[in-house]
Each structure stands twice: as structure tokens, then as C-alpha cells.
C-alpha positions as CSV (number, residue, x, y, z in Angstrom):
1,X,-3.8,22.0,42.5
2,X,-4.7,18.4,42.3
3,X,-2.9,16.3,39.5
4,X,-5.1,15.1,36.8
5,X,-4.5,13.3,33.4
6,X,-4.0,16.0,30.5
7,X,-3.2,15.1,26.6
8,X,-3.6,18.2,25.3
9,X,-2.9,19.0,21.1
10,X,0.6,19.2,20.1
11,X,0.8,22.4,18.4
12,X,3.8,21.5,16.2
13,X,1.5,18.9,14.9
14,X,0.3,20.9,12.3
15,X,-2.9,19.0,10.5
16,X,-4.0,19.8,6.9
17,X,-7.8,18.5,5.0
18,X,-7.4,17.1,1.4
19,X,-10.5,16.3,-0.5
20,X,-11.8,16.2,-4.0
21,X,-12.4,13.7,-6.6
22,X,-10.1,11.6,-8.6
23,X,-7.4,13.9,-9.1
24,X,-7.8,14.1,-5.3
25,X,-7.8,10.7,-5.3
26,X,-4.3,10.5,-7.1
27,X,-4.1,8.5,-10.6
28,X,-0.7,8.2,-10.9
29,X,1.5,4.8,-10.3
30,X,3.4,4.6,-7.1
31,X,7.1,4.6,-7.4
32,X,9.5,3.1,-5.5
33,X,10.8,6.4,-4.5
34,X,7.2,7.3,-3.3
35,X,7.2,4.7,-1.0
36,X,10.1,6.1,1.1
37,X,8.6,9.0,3.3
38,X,9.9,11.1,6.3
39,X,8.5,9.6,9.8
40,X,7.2,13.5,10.4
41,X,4.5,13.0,7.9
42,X,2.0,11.4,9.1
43,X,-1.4,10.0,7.7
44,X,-5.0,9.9,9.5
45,X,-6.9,7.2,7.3
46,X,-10.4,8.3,7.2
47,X,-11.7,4.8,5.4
48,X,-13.4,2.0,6.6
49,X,-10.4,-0.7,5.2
50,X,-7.1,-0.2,4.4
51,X,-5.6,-3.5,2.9
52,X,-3.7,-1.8,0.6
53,X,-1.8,0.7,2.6
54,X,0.3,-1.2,5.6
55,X,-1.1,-0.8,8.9
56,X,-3.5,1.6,7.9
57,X,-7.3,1.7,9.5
58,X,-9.9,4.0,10.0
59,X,-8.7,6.4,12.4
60,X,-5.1,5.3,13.2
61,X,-2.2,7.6,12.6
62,X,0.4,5.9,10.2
63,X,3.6,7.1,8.1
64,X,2.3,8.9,4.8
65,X,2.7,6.1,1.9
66,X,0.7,6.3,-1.0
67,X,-2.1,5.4,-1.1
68,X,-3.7,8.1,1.5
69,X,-7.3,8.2,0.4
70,X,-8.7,4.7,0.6
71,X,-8.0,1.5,-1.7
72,X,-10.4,1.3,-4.4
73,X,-8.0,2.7,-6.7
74,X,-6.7,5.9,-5.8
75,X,-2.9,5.7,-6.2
76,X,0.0,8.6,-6.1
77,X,-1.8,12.0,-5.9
78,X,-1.3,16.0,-5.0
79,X,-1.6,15.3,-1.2
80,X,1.6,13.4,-1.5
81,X,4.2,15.5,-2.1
82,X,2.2,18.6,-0.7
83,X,2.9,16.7,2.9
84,X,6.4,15.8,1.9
85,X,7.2,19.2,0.7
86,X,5.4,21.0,4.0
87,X,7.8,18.9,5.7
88,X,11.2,19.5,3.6
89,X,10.4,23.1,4.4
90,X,9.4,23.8,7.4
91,X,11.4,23.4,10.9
92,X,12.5,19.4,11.9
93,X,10.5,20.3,15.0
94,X,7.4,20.5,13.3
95,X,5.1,17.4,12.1
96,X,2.9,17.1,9.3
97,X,-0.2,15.6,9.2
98,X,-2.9,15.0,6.4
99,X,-6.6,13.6,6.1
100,X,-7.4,12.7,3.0
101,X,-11.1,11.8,1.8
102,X,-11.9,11.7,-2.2
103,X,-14.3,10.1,-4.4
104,X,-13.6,9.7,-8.4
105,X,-16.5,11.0,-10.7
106,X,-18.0,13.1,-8.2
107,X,-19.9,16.4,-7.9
108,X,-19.5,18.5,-5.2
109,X,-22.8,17.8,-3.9
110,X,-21.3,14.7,-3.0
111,X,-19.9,16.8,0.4
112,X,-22.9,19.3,0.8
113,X,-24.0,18.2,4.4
114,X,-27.4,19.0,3.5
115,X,-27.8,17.5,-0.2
116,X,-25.1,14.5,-0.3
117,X,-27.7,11.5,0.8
118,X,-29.4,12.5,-2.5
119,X,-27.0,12.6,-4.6
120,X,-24.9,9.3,-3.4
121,X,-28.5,7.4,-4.2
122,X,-28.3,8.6,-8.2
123,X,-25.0,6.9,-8.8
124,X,-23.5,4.2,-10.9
125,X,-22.1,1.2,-8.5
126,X,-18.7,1.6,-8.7
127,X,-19.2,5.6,-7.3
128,X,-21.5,4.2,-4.5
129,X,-18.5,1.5,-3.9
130,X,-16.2,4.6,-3.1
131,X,-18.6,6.5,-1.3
132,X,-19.4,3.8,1.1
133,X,-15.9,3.6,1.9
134,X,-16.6,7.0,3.9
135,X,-19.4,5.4,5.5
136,X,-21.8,6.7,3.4
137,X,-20.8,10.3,3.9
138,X,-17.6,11.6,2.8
139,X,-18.2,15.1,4.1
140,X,-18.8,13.4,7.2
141,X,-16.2,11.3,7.7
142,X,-13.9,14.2,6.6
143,X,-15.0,16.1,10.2
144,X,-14.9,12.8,11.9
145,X,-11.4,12.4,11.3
146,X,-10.9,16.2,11.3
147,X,-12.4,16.2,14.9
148,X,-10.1,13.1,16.1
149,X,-7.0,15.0,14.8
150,X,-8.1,18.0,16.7
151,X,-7.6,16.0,19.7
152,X,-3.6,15.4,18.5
153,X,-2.3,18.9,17.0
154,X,-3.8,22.0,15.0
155,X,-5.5,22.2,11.4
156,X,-3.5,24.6,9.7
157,X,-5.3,24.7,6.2
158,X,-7.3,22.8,3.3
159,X,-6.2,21.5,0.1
160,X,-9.0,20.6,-2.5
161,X,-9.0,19.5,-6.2
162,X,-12.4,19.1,-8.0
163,X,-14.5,20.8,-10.5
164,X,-13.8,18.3,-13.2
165,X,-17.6,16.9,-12.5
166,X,-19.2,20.2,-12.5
167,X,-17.6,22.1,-15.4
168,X,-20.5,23.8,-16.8
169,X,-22.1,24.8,-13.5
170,X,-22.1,28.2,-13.1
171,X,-23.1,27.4,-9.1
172,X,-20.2,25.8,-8.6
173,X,-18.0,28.6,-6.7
174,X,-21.1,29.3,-4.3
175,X,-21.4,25.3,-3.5
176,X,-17.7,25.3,-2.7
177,X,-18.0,28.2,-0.4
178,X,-20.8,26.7,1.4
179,X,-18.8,23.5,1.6
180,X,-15.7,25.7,3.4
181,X,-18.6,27.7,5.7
182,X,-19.6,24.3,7.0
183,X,-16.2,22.6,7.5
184,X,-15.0,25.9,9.7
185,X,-18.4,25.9,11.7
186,X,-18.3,22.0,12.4
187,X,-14.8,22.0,13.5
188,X,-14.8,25.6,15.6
189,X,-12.4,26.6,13.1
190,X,-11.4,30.7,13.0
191,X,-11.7,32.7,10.0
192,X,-8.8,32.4,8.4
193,X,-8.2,28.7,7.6
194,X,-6.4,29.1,4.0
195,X,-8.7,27.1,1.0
196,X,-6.4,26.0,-2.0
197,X,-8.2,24.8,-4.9
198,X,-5.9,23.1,-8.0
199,X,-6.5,23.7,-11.5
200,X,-7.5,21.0,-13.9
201,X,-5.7,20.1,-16.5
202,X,-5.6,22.6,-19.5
203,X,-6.6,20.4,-22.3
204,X,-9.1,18.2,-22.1
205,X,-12.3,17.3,-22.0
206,X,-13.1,19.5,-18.5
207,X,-10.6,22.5,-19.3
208,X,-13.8,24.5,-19.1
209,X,-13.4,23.8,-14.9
210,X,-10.7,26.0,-14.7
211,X,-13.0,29.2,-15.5
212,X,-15.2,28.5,-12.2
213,X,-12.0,27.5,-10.3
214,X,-10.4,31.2,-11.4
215,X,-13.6,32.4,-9.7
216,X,-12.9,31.0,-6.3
217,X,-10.8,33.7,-4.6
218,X,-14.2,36.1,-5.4
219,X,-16.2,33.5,-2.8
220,X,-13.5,34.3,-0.1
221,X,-10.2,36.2,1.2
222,X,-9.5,32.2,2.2
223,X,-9.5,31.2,-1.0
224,X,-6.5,30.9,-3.4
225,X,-5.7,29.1,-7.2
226,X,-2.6,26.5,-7.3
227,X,-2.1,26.6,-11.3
228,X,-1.6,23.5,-13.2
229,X,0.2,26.0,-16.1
230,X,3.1,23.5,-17.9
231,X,1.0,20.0,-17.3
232,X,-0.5,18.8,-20.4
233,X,1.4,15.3,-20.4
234,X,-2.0,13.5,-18.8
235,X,-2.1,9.3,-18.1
236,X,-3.4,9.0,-21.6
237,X,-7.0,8.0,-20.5
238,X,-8.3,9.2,-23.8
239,X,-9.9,12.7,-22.2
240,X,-6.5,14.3,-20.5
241,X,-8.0,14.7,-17.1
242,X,-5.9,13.2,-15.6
243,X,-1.5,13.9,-14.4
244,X,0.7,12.0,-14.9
245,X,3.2,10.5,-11.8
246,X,5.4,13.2,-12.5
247,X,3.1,16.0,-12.1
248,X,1.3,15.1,-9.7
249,X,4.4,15.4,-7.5
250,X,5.2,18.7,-8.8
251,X,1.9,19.8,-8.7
252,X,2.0,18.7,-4.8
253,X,5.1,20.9,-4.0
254,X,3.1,23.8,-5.6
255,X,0.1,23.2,-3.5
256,X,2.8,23.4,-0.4
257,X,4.7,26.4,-1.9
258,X,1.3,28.6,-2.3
259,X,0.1,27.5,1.5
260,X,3.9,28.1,3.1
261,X,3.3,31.8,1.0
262,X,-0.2,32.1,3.2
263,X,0.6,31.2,6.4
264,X,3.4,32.8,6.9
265,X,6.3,31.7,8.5
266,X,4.9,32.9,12.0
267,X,2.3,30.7,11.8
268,X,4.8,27.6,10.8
269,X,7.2,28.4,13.6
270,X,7.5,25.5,16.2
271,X,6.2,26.2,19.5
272,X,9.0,26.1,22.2
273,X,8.6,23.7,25.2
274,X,5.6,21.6,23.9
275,X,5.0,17.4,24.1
276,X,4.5,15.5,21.7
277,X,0.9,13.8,21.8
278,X,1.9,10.8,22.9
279,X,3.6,12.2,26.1
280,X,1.4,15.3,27.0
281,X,-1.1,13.0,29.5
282,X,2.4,12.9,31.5
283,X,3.7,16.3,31.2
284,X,0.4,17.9,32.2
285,X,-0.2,15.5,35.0
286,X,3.1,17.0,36.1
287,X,1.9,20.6,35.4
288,X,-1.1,20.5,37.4
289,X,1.0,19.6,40.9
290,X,4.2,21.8,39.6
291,X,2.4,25.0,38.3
292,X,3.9,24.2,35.1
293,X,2.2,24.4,31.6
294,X,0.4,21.3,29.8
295,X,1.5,21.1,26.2
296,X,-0.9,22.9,24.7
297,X,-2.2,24.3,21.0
298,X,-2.6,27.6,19.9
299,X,-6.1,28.6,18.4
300,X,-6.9,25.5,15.8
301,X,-7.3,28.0,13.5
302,X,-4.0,29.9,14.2
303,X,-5.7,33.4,13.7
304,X,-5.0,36.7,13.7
305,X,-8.3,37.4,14.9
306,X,-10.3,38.9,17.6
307,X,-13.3,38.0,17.1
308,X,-14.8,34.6,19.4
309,X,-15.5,31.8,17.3
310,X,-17.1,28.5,18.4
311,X,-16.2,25.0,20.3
312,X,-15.6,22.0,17.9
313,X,-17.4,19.9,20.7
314,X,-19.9,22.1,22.7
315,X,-20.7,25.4,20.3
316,X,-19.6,27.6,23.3
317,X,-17.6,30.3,22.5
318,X,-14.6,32.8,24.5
319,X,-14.8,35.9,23.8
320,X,-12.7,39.0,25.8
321,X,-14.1,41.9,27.5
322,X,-12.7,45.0,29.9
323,X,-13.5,45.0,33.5
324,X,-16.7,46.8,33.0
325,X,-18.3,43.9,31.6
326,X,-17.4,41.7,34.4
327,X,-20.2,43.2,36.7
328,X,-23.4,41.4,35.7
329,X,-21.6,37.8,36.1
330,X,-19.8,39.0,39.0
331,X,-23.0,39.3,40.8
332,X,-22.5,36.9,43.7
333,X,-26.6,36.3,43.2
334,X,-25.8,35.1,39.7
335,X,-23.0,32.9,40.4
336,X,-23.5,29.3,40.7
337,X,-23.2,26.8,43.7
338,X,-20.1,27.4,46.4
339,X,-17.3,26.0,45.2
340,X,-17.9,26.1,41.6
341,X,-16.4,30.1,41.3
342,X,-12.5,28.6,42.1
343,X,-10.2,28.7,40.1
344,X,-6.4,28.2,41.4
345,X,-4.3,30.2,40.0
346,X,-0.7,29.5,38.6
347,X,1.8,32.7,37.4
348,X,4.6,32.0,34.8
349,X,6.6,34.6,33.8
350,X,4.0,37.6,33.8
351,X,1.1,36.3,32.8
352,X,-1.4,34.8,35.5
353,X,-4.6,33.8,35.8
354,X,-6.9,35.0,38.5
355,X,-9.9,33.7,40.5
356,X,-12.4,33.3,38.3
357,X,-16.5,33.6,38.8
358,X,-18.9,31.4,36.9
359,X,-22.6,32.2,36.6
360,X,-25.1,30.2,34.4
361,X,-23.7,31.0,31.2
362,X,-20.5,32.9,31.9
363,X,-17.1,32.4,33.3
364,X,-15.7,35.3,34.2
365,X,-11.8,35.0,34.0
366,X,-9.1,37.5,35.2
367,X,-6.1,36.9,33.1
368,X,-2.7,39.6,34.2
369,X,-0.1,40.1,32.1
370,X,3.6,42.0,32.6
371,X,3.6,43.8,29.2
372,X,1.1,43.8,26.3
373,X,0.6,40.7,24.2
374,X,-0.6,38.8,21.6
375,X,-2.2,35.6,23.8
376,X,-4.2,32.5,23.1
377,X,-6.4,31.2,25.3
378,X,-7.5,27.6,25.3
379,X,-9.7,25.5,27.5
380,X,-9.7,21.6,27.4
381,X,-11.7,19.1,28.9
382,X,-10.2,16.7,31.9
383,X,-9.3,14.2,28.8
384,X,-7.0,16.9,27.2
385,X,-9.5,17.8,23.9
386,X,-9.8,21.3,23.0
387,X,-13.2,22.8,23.5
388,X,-12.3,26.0,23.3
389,X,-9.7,28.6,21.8
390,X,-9.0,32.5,20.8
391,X,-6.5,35.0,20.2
392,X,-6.3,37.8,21.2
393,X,-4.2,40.8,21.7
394,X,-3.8,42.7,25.5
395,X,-2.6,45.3,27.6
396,X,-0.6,45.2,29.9
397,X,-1.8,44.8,33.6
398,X,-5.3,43.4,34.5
399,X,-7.4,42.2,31.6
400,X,-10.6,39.6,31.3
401,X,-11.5,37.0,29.4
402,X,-15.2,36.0,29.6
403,X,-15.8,32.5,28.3
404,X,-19.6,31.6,27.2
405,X,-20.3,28.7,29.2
406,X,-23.6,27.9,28.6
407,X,-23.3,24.5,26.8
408,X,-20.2,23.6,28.6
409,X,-21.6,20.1,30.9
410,X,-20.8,20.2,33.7
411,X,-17.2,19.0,35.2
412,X,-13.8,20.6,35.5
413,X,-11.7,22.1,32.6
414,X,-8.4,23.2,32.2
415,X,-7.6,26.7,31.1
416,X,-4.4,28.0,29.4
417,X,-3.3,31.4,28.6
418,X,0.0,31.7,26.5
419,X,1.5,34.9,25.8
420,X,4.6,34.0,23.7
421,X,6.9,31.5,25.5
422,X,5.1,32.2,28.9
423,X,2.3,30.1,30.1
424,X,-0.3,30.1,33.3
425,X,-2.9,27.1,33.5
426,X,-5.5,26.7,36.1
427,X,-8.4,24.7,36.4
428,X,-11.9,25.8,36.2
429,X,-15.0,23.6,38.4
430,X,-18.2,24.2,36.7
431,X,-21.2,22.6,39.4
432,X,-24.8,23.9,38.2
């Protein structure tokens, strides 16, 4: 197997959305113990300056200090010590990484894909200030920057506090569903990304949020309530909508305590014998001459699932199949130009990956393992970004895996099967 430059995601780089409005945002003043955070937490800023926050621009990993939405006013938020908290309690091998992307005042139109243009062009000034700080788009700079972190470790789950805004609309719980449909399809996310959505404060002038927010879990199994039960001390802006410092760092380790309770600590466990982002191009270089493994993620949605879901780049999708289905690609008239069928093959401790056969829109991909298992497969481009991922469970012996390659360009890919600790990776020619 010819050596090739290979950064794939580190999958103890666990990556976490934030958005919302100006609780979101974070109102509360930044401390001097808030400015002293663990190197393992780690900030993607997702706006388009970042004067205030040291070393900070759009796109650019930096360490997690307050402020992490933008700097046209947010200040010490939930997102804070949510991160910190993740961090304090989950293995020292693990990272922790957050995207943050907030807008005070806002509706939740404001990050409806379809609707948000019309609603950013109704606002006052100092909105449309905050808005264009996202370029415009909030929702979509939340998937840029979701995207780009995709390329560095695995999203793990979403944090969101708004509802202030929309109070009184009934619609509200359907809107945010549709805003949770579209982040999982844009970012081939699976089905179980965990949603947690923050109560408001319980006096006030938008108590009345809380009633829509309690209907939230109805929209999905995804969805859960973080309760703001014991904060009534507010920043004394008159309306008591807003926490205070103090609570908005407890309300952050409650936000971390409801999501460690969802995942699971399976899913928070460290995967043994992965790189770091910065040094995968190097260890998977080495893995392509040595038979070894490239660092690589599990599913970006970490699911329990079976069913295929789709590419965050290309919209294809892996599904797996028995050996009967293999005969309709395996037709050598339906496979595509010599050469482009070979796959080399590498074995790691039971599982291997056999020669594979690519039609027009299939790959065809035989995948033997020593005892049944609970595998993820994963194929990445030449550059070392994730275009495709499932789980799966499998018996033991010969099984298939038949990835839909239709909108894959064409080029050569990577593929990864990992069942547990063992690994097998061989590359994949696709020549139409």
C-alpha cells in the first residue's frame, strides 16, 4: 500500500454546538477565576472578529476564555462551565471542544435555514450588528464551523438556550425540531445526537417560555429540559431574564451533568491508541506502508444505530448488507473501469477488510471479523475528512458492508473498520 497523507478526526476530541440568544450569549461579568481554563477545552470561534477574546478568529481553535460567542457583548454564559465541567468529569485523555453562535433578542426564526434572511431584514440595528457577525447567517455559520470541527474530532451533542423571544408562540417546539432535523441532515449526523434545551428564568417577564420549553422532549427522544429551579437572583435588568455570574456557572455544570447522564459513559470513554489532530497526517502516513490504523473517529454521531445515515460532504450514505445482496454490484458487467475494483487489504487482530468491487453507485466491501462485534465503519477522503460513517453490529466470519457511492467524485478514499481496539484500513480507487 502506497503511503499517503491522512489527518483523520481525533475521536477523543469530543465537539459540542451551543446556540441561542442572550442567555446563550452569556450576560454575566467575567471573573478573574473565569479566565483561568484547562488547555483540554478548547473553543472554535465561529465570528468574523475577535478583538476581545486573545487570539481568537473565525475558525481557529483557541483555549476556552470567556467570551466564546463573539464580542458585541456577550460575556460569561452556560457554555462556560458546561465545557469546564465536561472536562472535570470525563477521562484526562479526552478533549473538549465547543462552537458557540448566539444572537441577543432573537427569535428562533433567526436559525430557520429557510426563513432567517427574512427575519434578519425586520430588525432593529443593534440585532442586525450581531447577526452580521455570523456573516449574515447564524444558522449557517453554526454548520460552517460545525463542518470544520468535523474534520478535527466527533460532535457529541447540542446545548441550546432560547425561547425568551418567542414566549407566547405556541409553534415554538415544532420550529425548534425543524431547527435540530436540519442541523443532523447538514452535518451527516446519526439519530441520536442529544438536544438540551435550558429553562428561563422563573420570574420574569418571559417565565411563560418555560411552558413551550417543558414541551420539548414531546418533539423528540433527543430532546431533554436542564431546569433553572433555585435561580431567581437575575442581573437586575429590570425584567429578570437574565442570571446572574453565579448561575450561570451553575447552571453550566447542570447542562454538563444532564448530557454526561445521556451519553453514557460508553460513549465518553477515550478511544485507545488514537492521535491527536495535529499529529494524525503522520501516523496515518505511517499506517498506509505499515498496515497499521490511521487515527480515526467513531460515527460523528456516536450511535447505537443501524440504520445508514448520510455524508456531511457528499450525501452518500453506508449502509450493511448479507452476501446475498452483493450479487447485482458484483456483476463484473456492472463494475467500473480495471483497476478501480482494488482494494488492498490489511488484517489487525481479526477483523479484515477484503477486496472490494465498485460499480456505478455501489462499493461492495467484504469486511471479516474473528468473533461478533459492534464495528464502525468510516471512510475519509485522501485529506483525512470524514465523508462517511456507521455502526453497526456483526457476526462473526464473513460479512458486507455496501457503501452508496454514487455522489462520491471520483479519487481514492480510505476505509476503516474498528471493532473495539482492533482496526483494518485499506484504501479504496474509485475511476468512472
Amino acid at each position: 500500500m502506497t503511503a499517503s497523507t491522512f489527518a483523520a478526526p481525533d475521536p477523543n476530541f469530543h465537539i459540542y454546538l451551543a446556540f441561542g440568544q442572550s442567555n446563550m450569549e452569556g450576560q454575566g461579568d467575567i471573573g478573574n477565576e473565569d479566565k483561568n481554563v484547562d488547555e483540554r477545552f478548547q473553543l472554535l470561534w465561529s465570528a468574523d472578529a475577535g478583538s476581545c477574546n486573545q487570539g481568537a478568529s473565525k475558525g481557529k481553535w483557541i483555549k476556552a476564555v470567556p467570551p466564546l460567542a463573539h464580542c458585541q457583548g456577550a460575556k460569561l454564559g452556560p457554555a462556560d462551565y458546561f465545557g469546564r465541567t465536561m472536562v472535570e468529569k470525563t477521562d484526562s485523555k479526552i478533549k473538549v471542544g465547543i462552537i458557540v453562535v448566539a444572537v441577543a433578542g432573537c427569535s428562533i426564526d433567526l436559525f430557520d435555514k429557510d426563513g432567517y434572511a427574512n427575519y434578519a431584514r425586520s430588525q432593529q440595528s443593534w440585532m442586525t450588528q450581531r447577526i452580521n457577525t455570523y456573516g449574515g447567517n447564524p444558522y449557517g455559520r453554526l454548520i460552517e464551523m460545525a463542518k470544520k470541527a468535523q474534520e478535527d474530532g466527533v460532535i457529541k451533542g447540542i446545548i441550546f438556550h432560547q425561547g425568551e423571544t418567542d414566549a407566547g408562540n405556541g409553534q415554538w417546539p415544532s420550529k425548534v425540531k425543524k431547527v435540530y432535523d436540519n442541523i443532523i441532515k447538514d452535518l451527516g449526523l446519526g439519530n441520536d445526537i442529544p438536544f438540551l434545551a435550558g429553562e428561563v428564568l422563573r420570574s420574569g417577564v418571559s417565565s411563560g417560555a418555560n411552558n413551550n420549553i417543558a414541551k420539548l422532549p414531546q418533539q423528540s427522544n433527543n430532546f431533554y429540559v436542564v431546569s433553572s429551579e433555585g435561580f431567581n437572583q437575575a442581573l437586575g435588568d429590570g425584567q429578570n431574564v437574565h442570571f446572574t455570574s453565579s448561575e450561570y456557572r451553575d447552571f453550566g455544570k447542570r447542562y454538563a451533568e444532564k448530557m454526561i447522564e445521556v451519553l453514557g459513559t460508553e460513549k465518553l470513554k477515550p478511544v485507545e491508541g488514537s492521535a491527536s489532530p495535529a499529529s494524525s497526517s503522520s501516523a496515518a502516513a505511517e499506517s498506509s506502508s505499515s498496515g497499521k490504523a490511521p487515527a480515526s473517529s467513531g460515527s460523528s454521531s456516536s450511535g447505537h444505530h443501524h440504520s445508514s445515515h448520510g455524508s456531511s460532504s457528499s450525501g452518500a450514505a453506508l449502509s450493511s448488507c448479507s452476501a446475498a445482496d452483493v450479487s447485482s454490484a458484483a456483476n463484473p458487467e456492472s463494475s467500473s473501469a480495471a483497476g478501480s475494483d482494488a482494494v488492498r487489504s490489511v488484517s489487525a487482530k481479526g477483523v479484515s477488510i477484503g477486496k472490494a468491487v465498485v460499480s456505478q453507485n455501489a462499493i461492495i466491501v467484504p469486511v471479516s471479523l474473528a468473533r461478533a462485534s459492534r464495528v464502525n465503519v468510516s471512510v475519509y477522503s485522501v485529506l483525512g475528512k470524514q465523508v462517511m460513517s456507521m455502526d453497526a453490529s456483526f457476526a462473526a466470519g464473513e460479512n458486507t458492508v455496501s457503501l452508496d457511492a454514487a455522489k462520491l467524485p471520483v479519487g481514492n478514499y480510505m476505509i476503516s473498520v474498528q471493532a473495539g481496539a482492533a482496526r483494518s484500513t485499506a484504501r479504496i480507487d474509485i475511476a468512472r
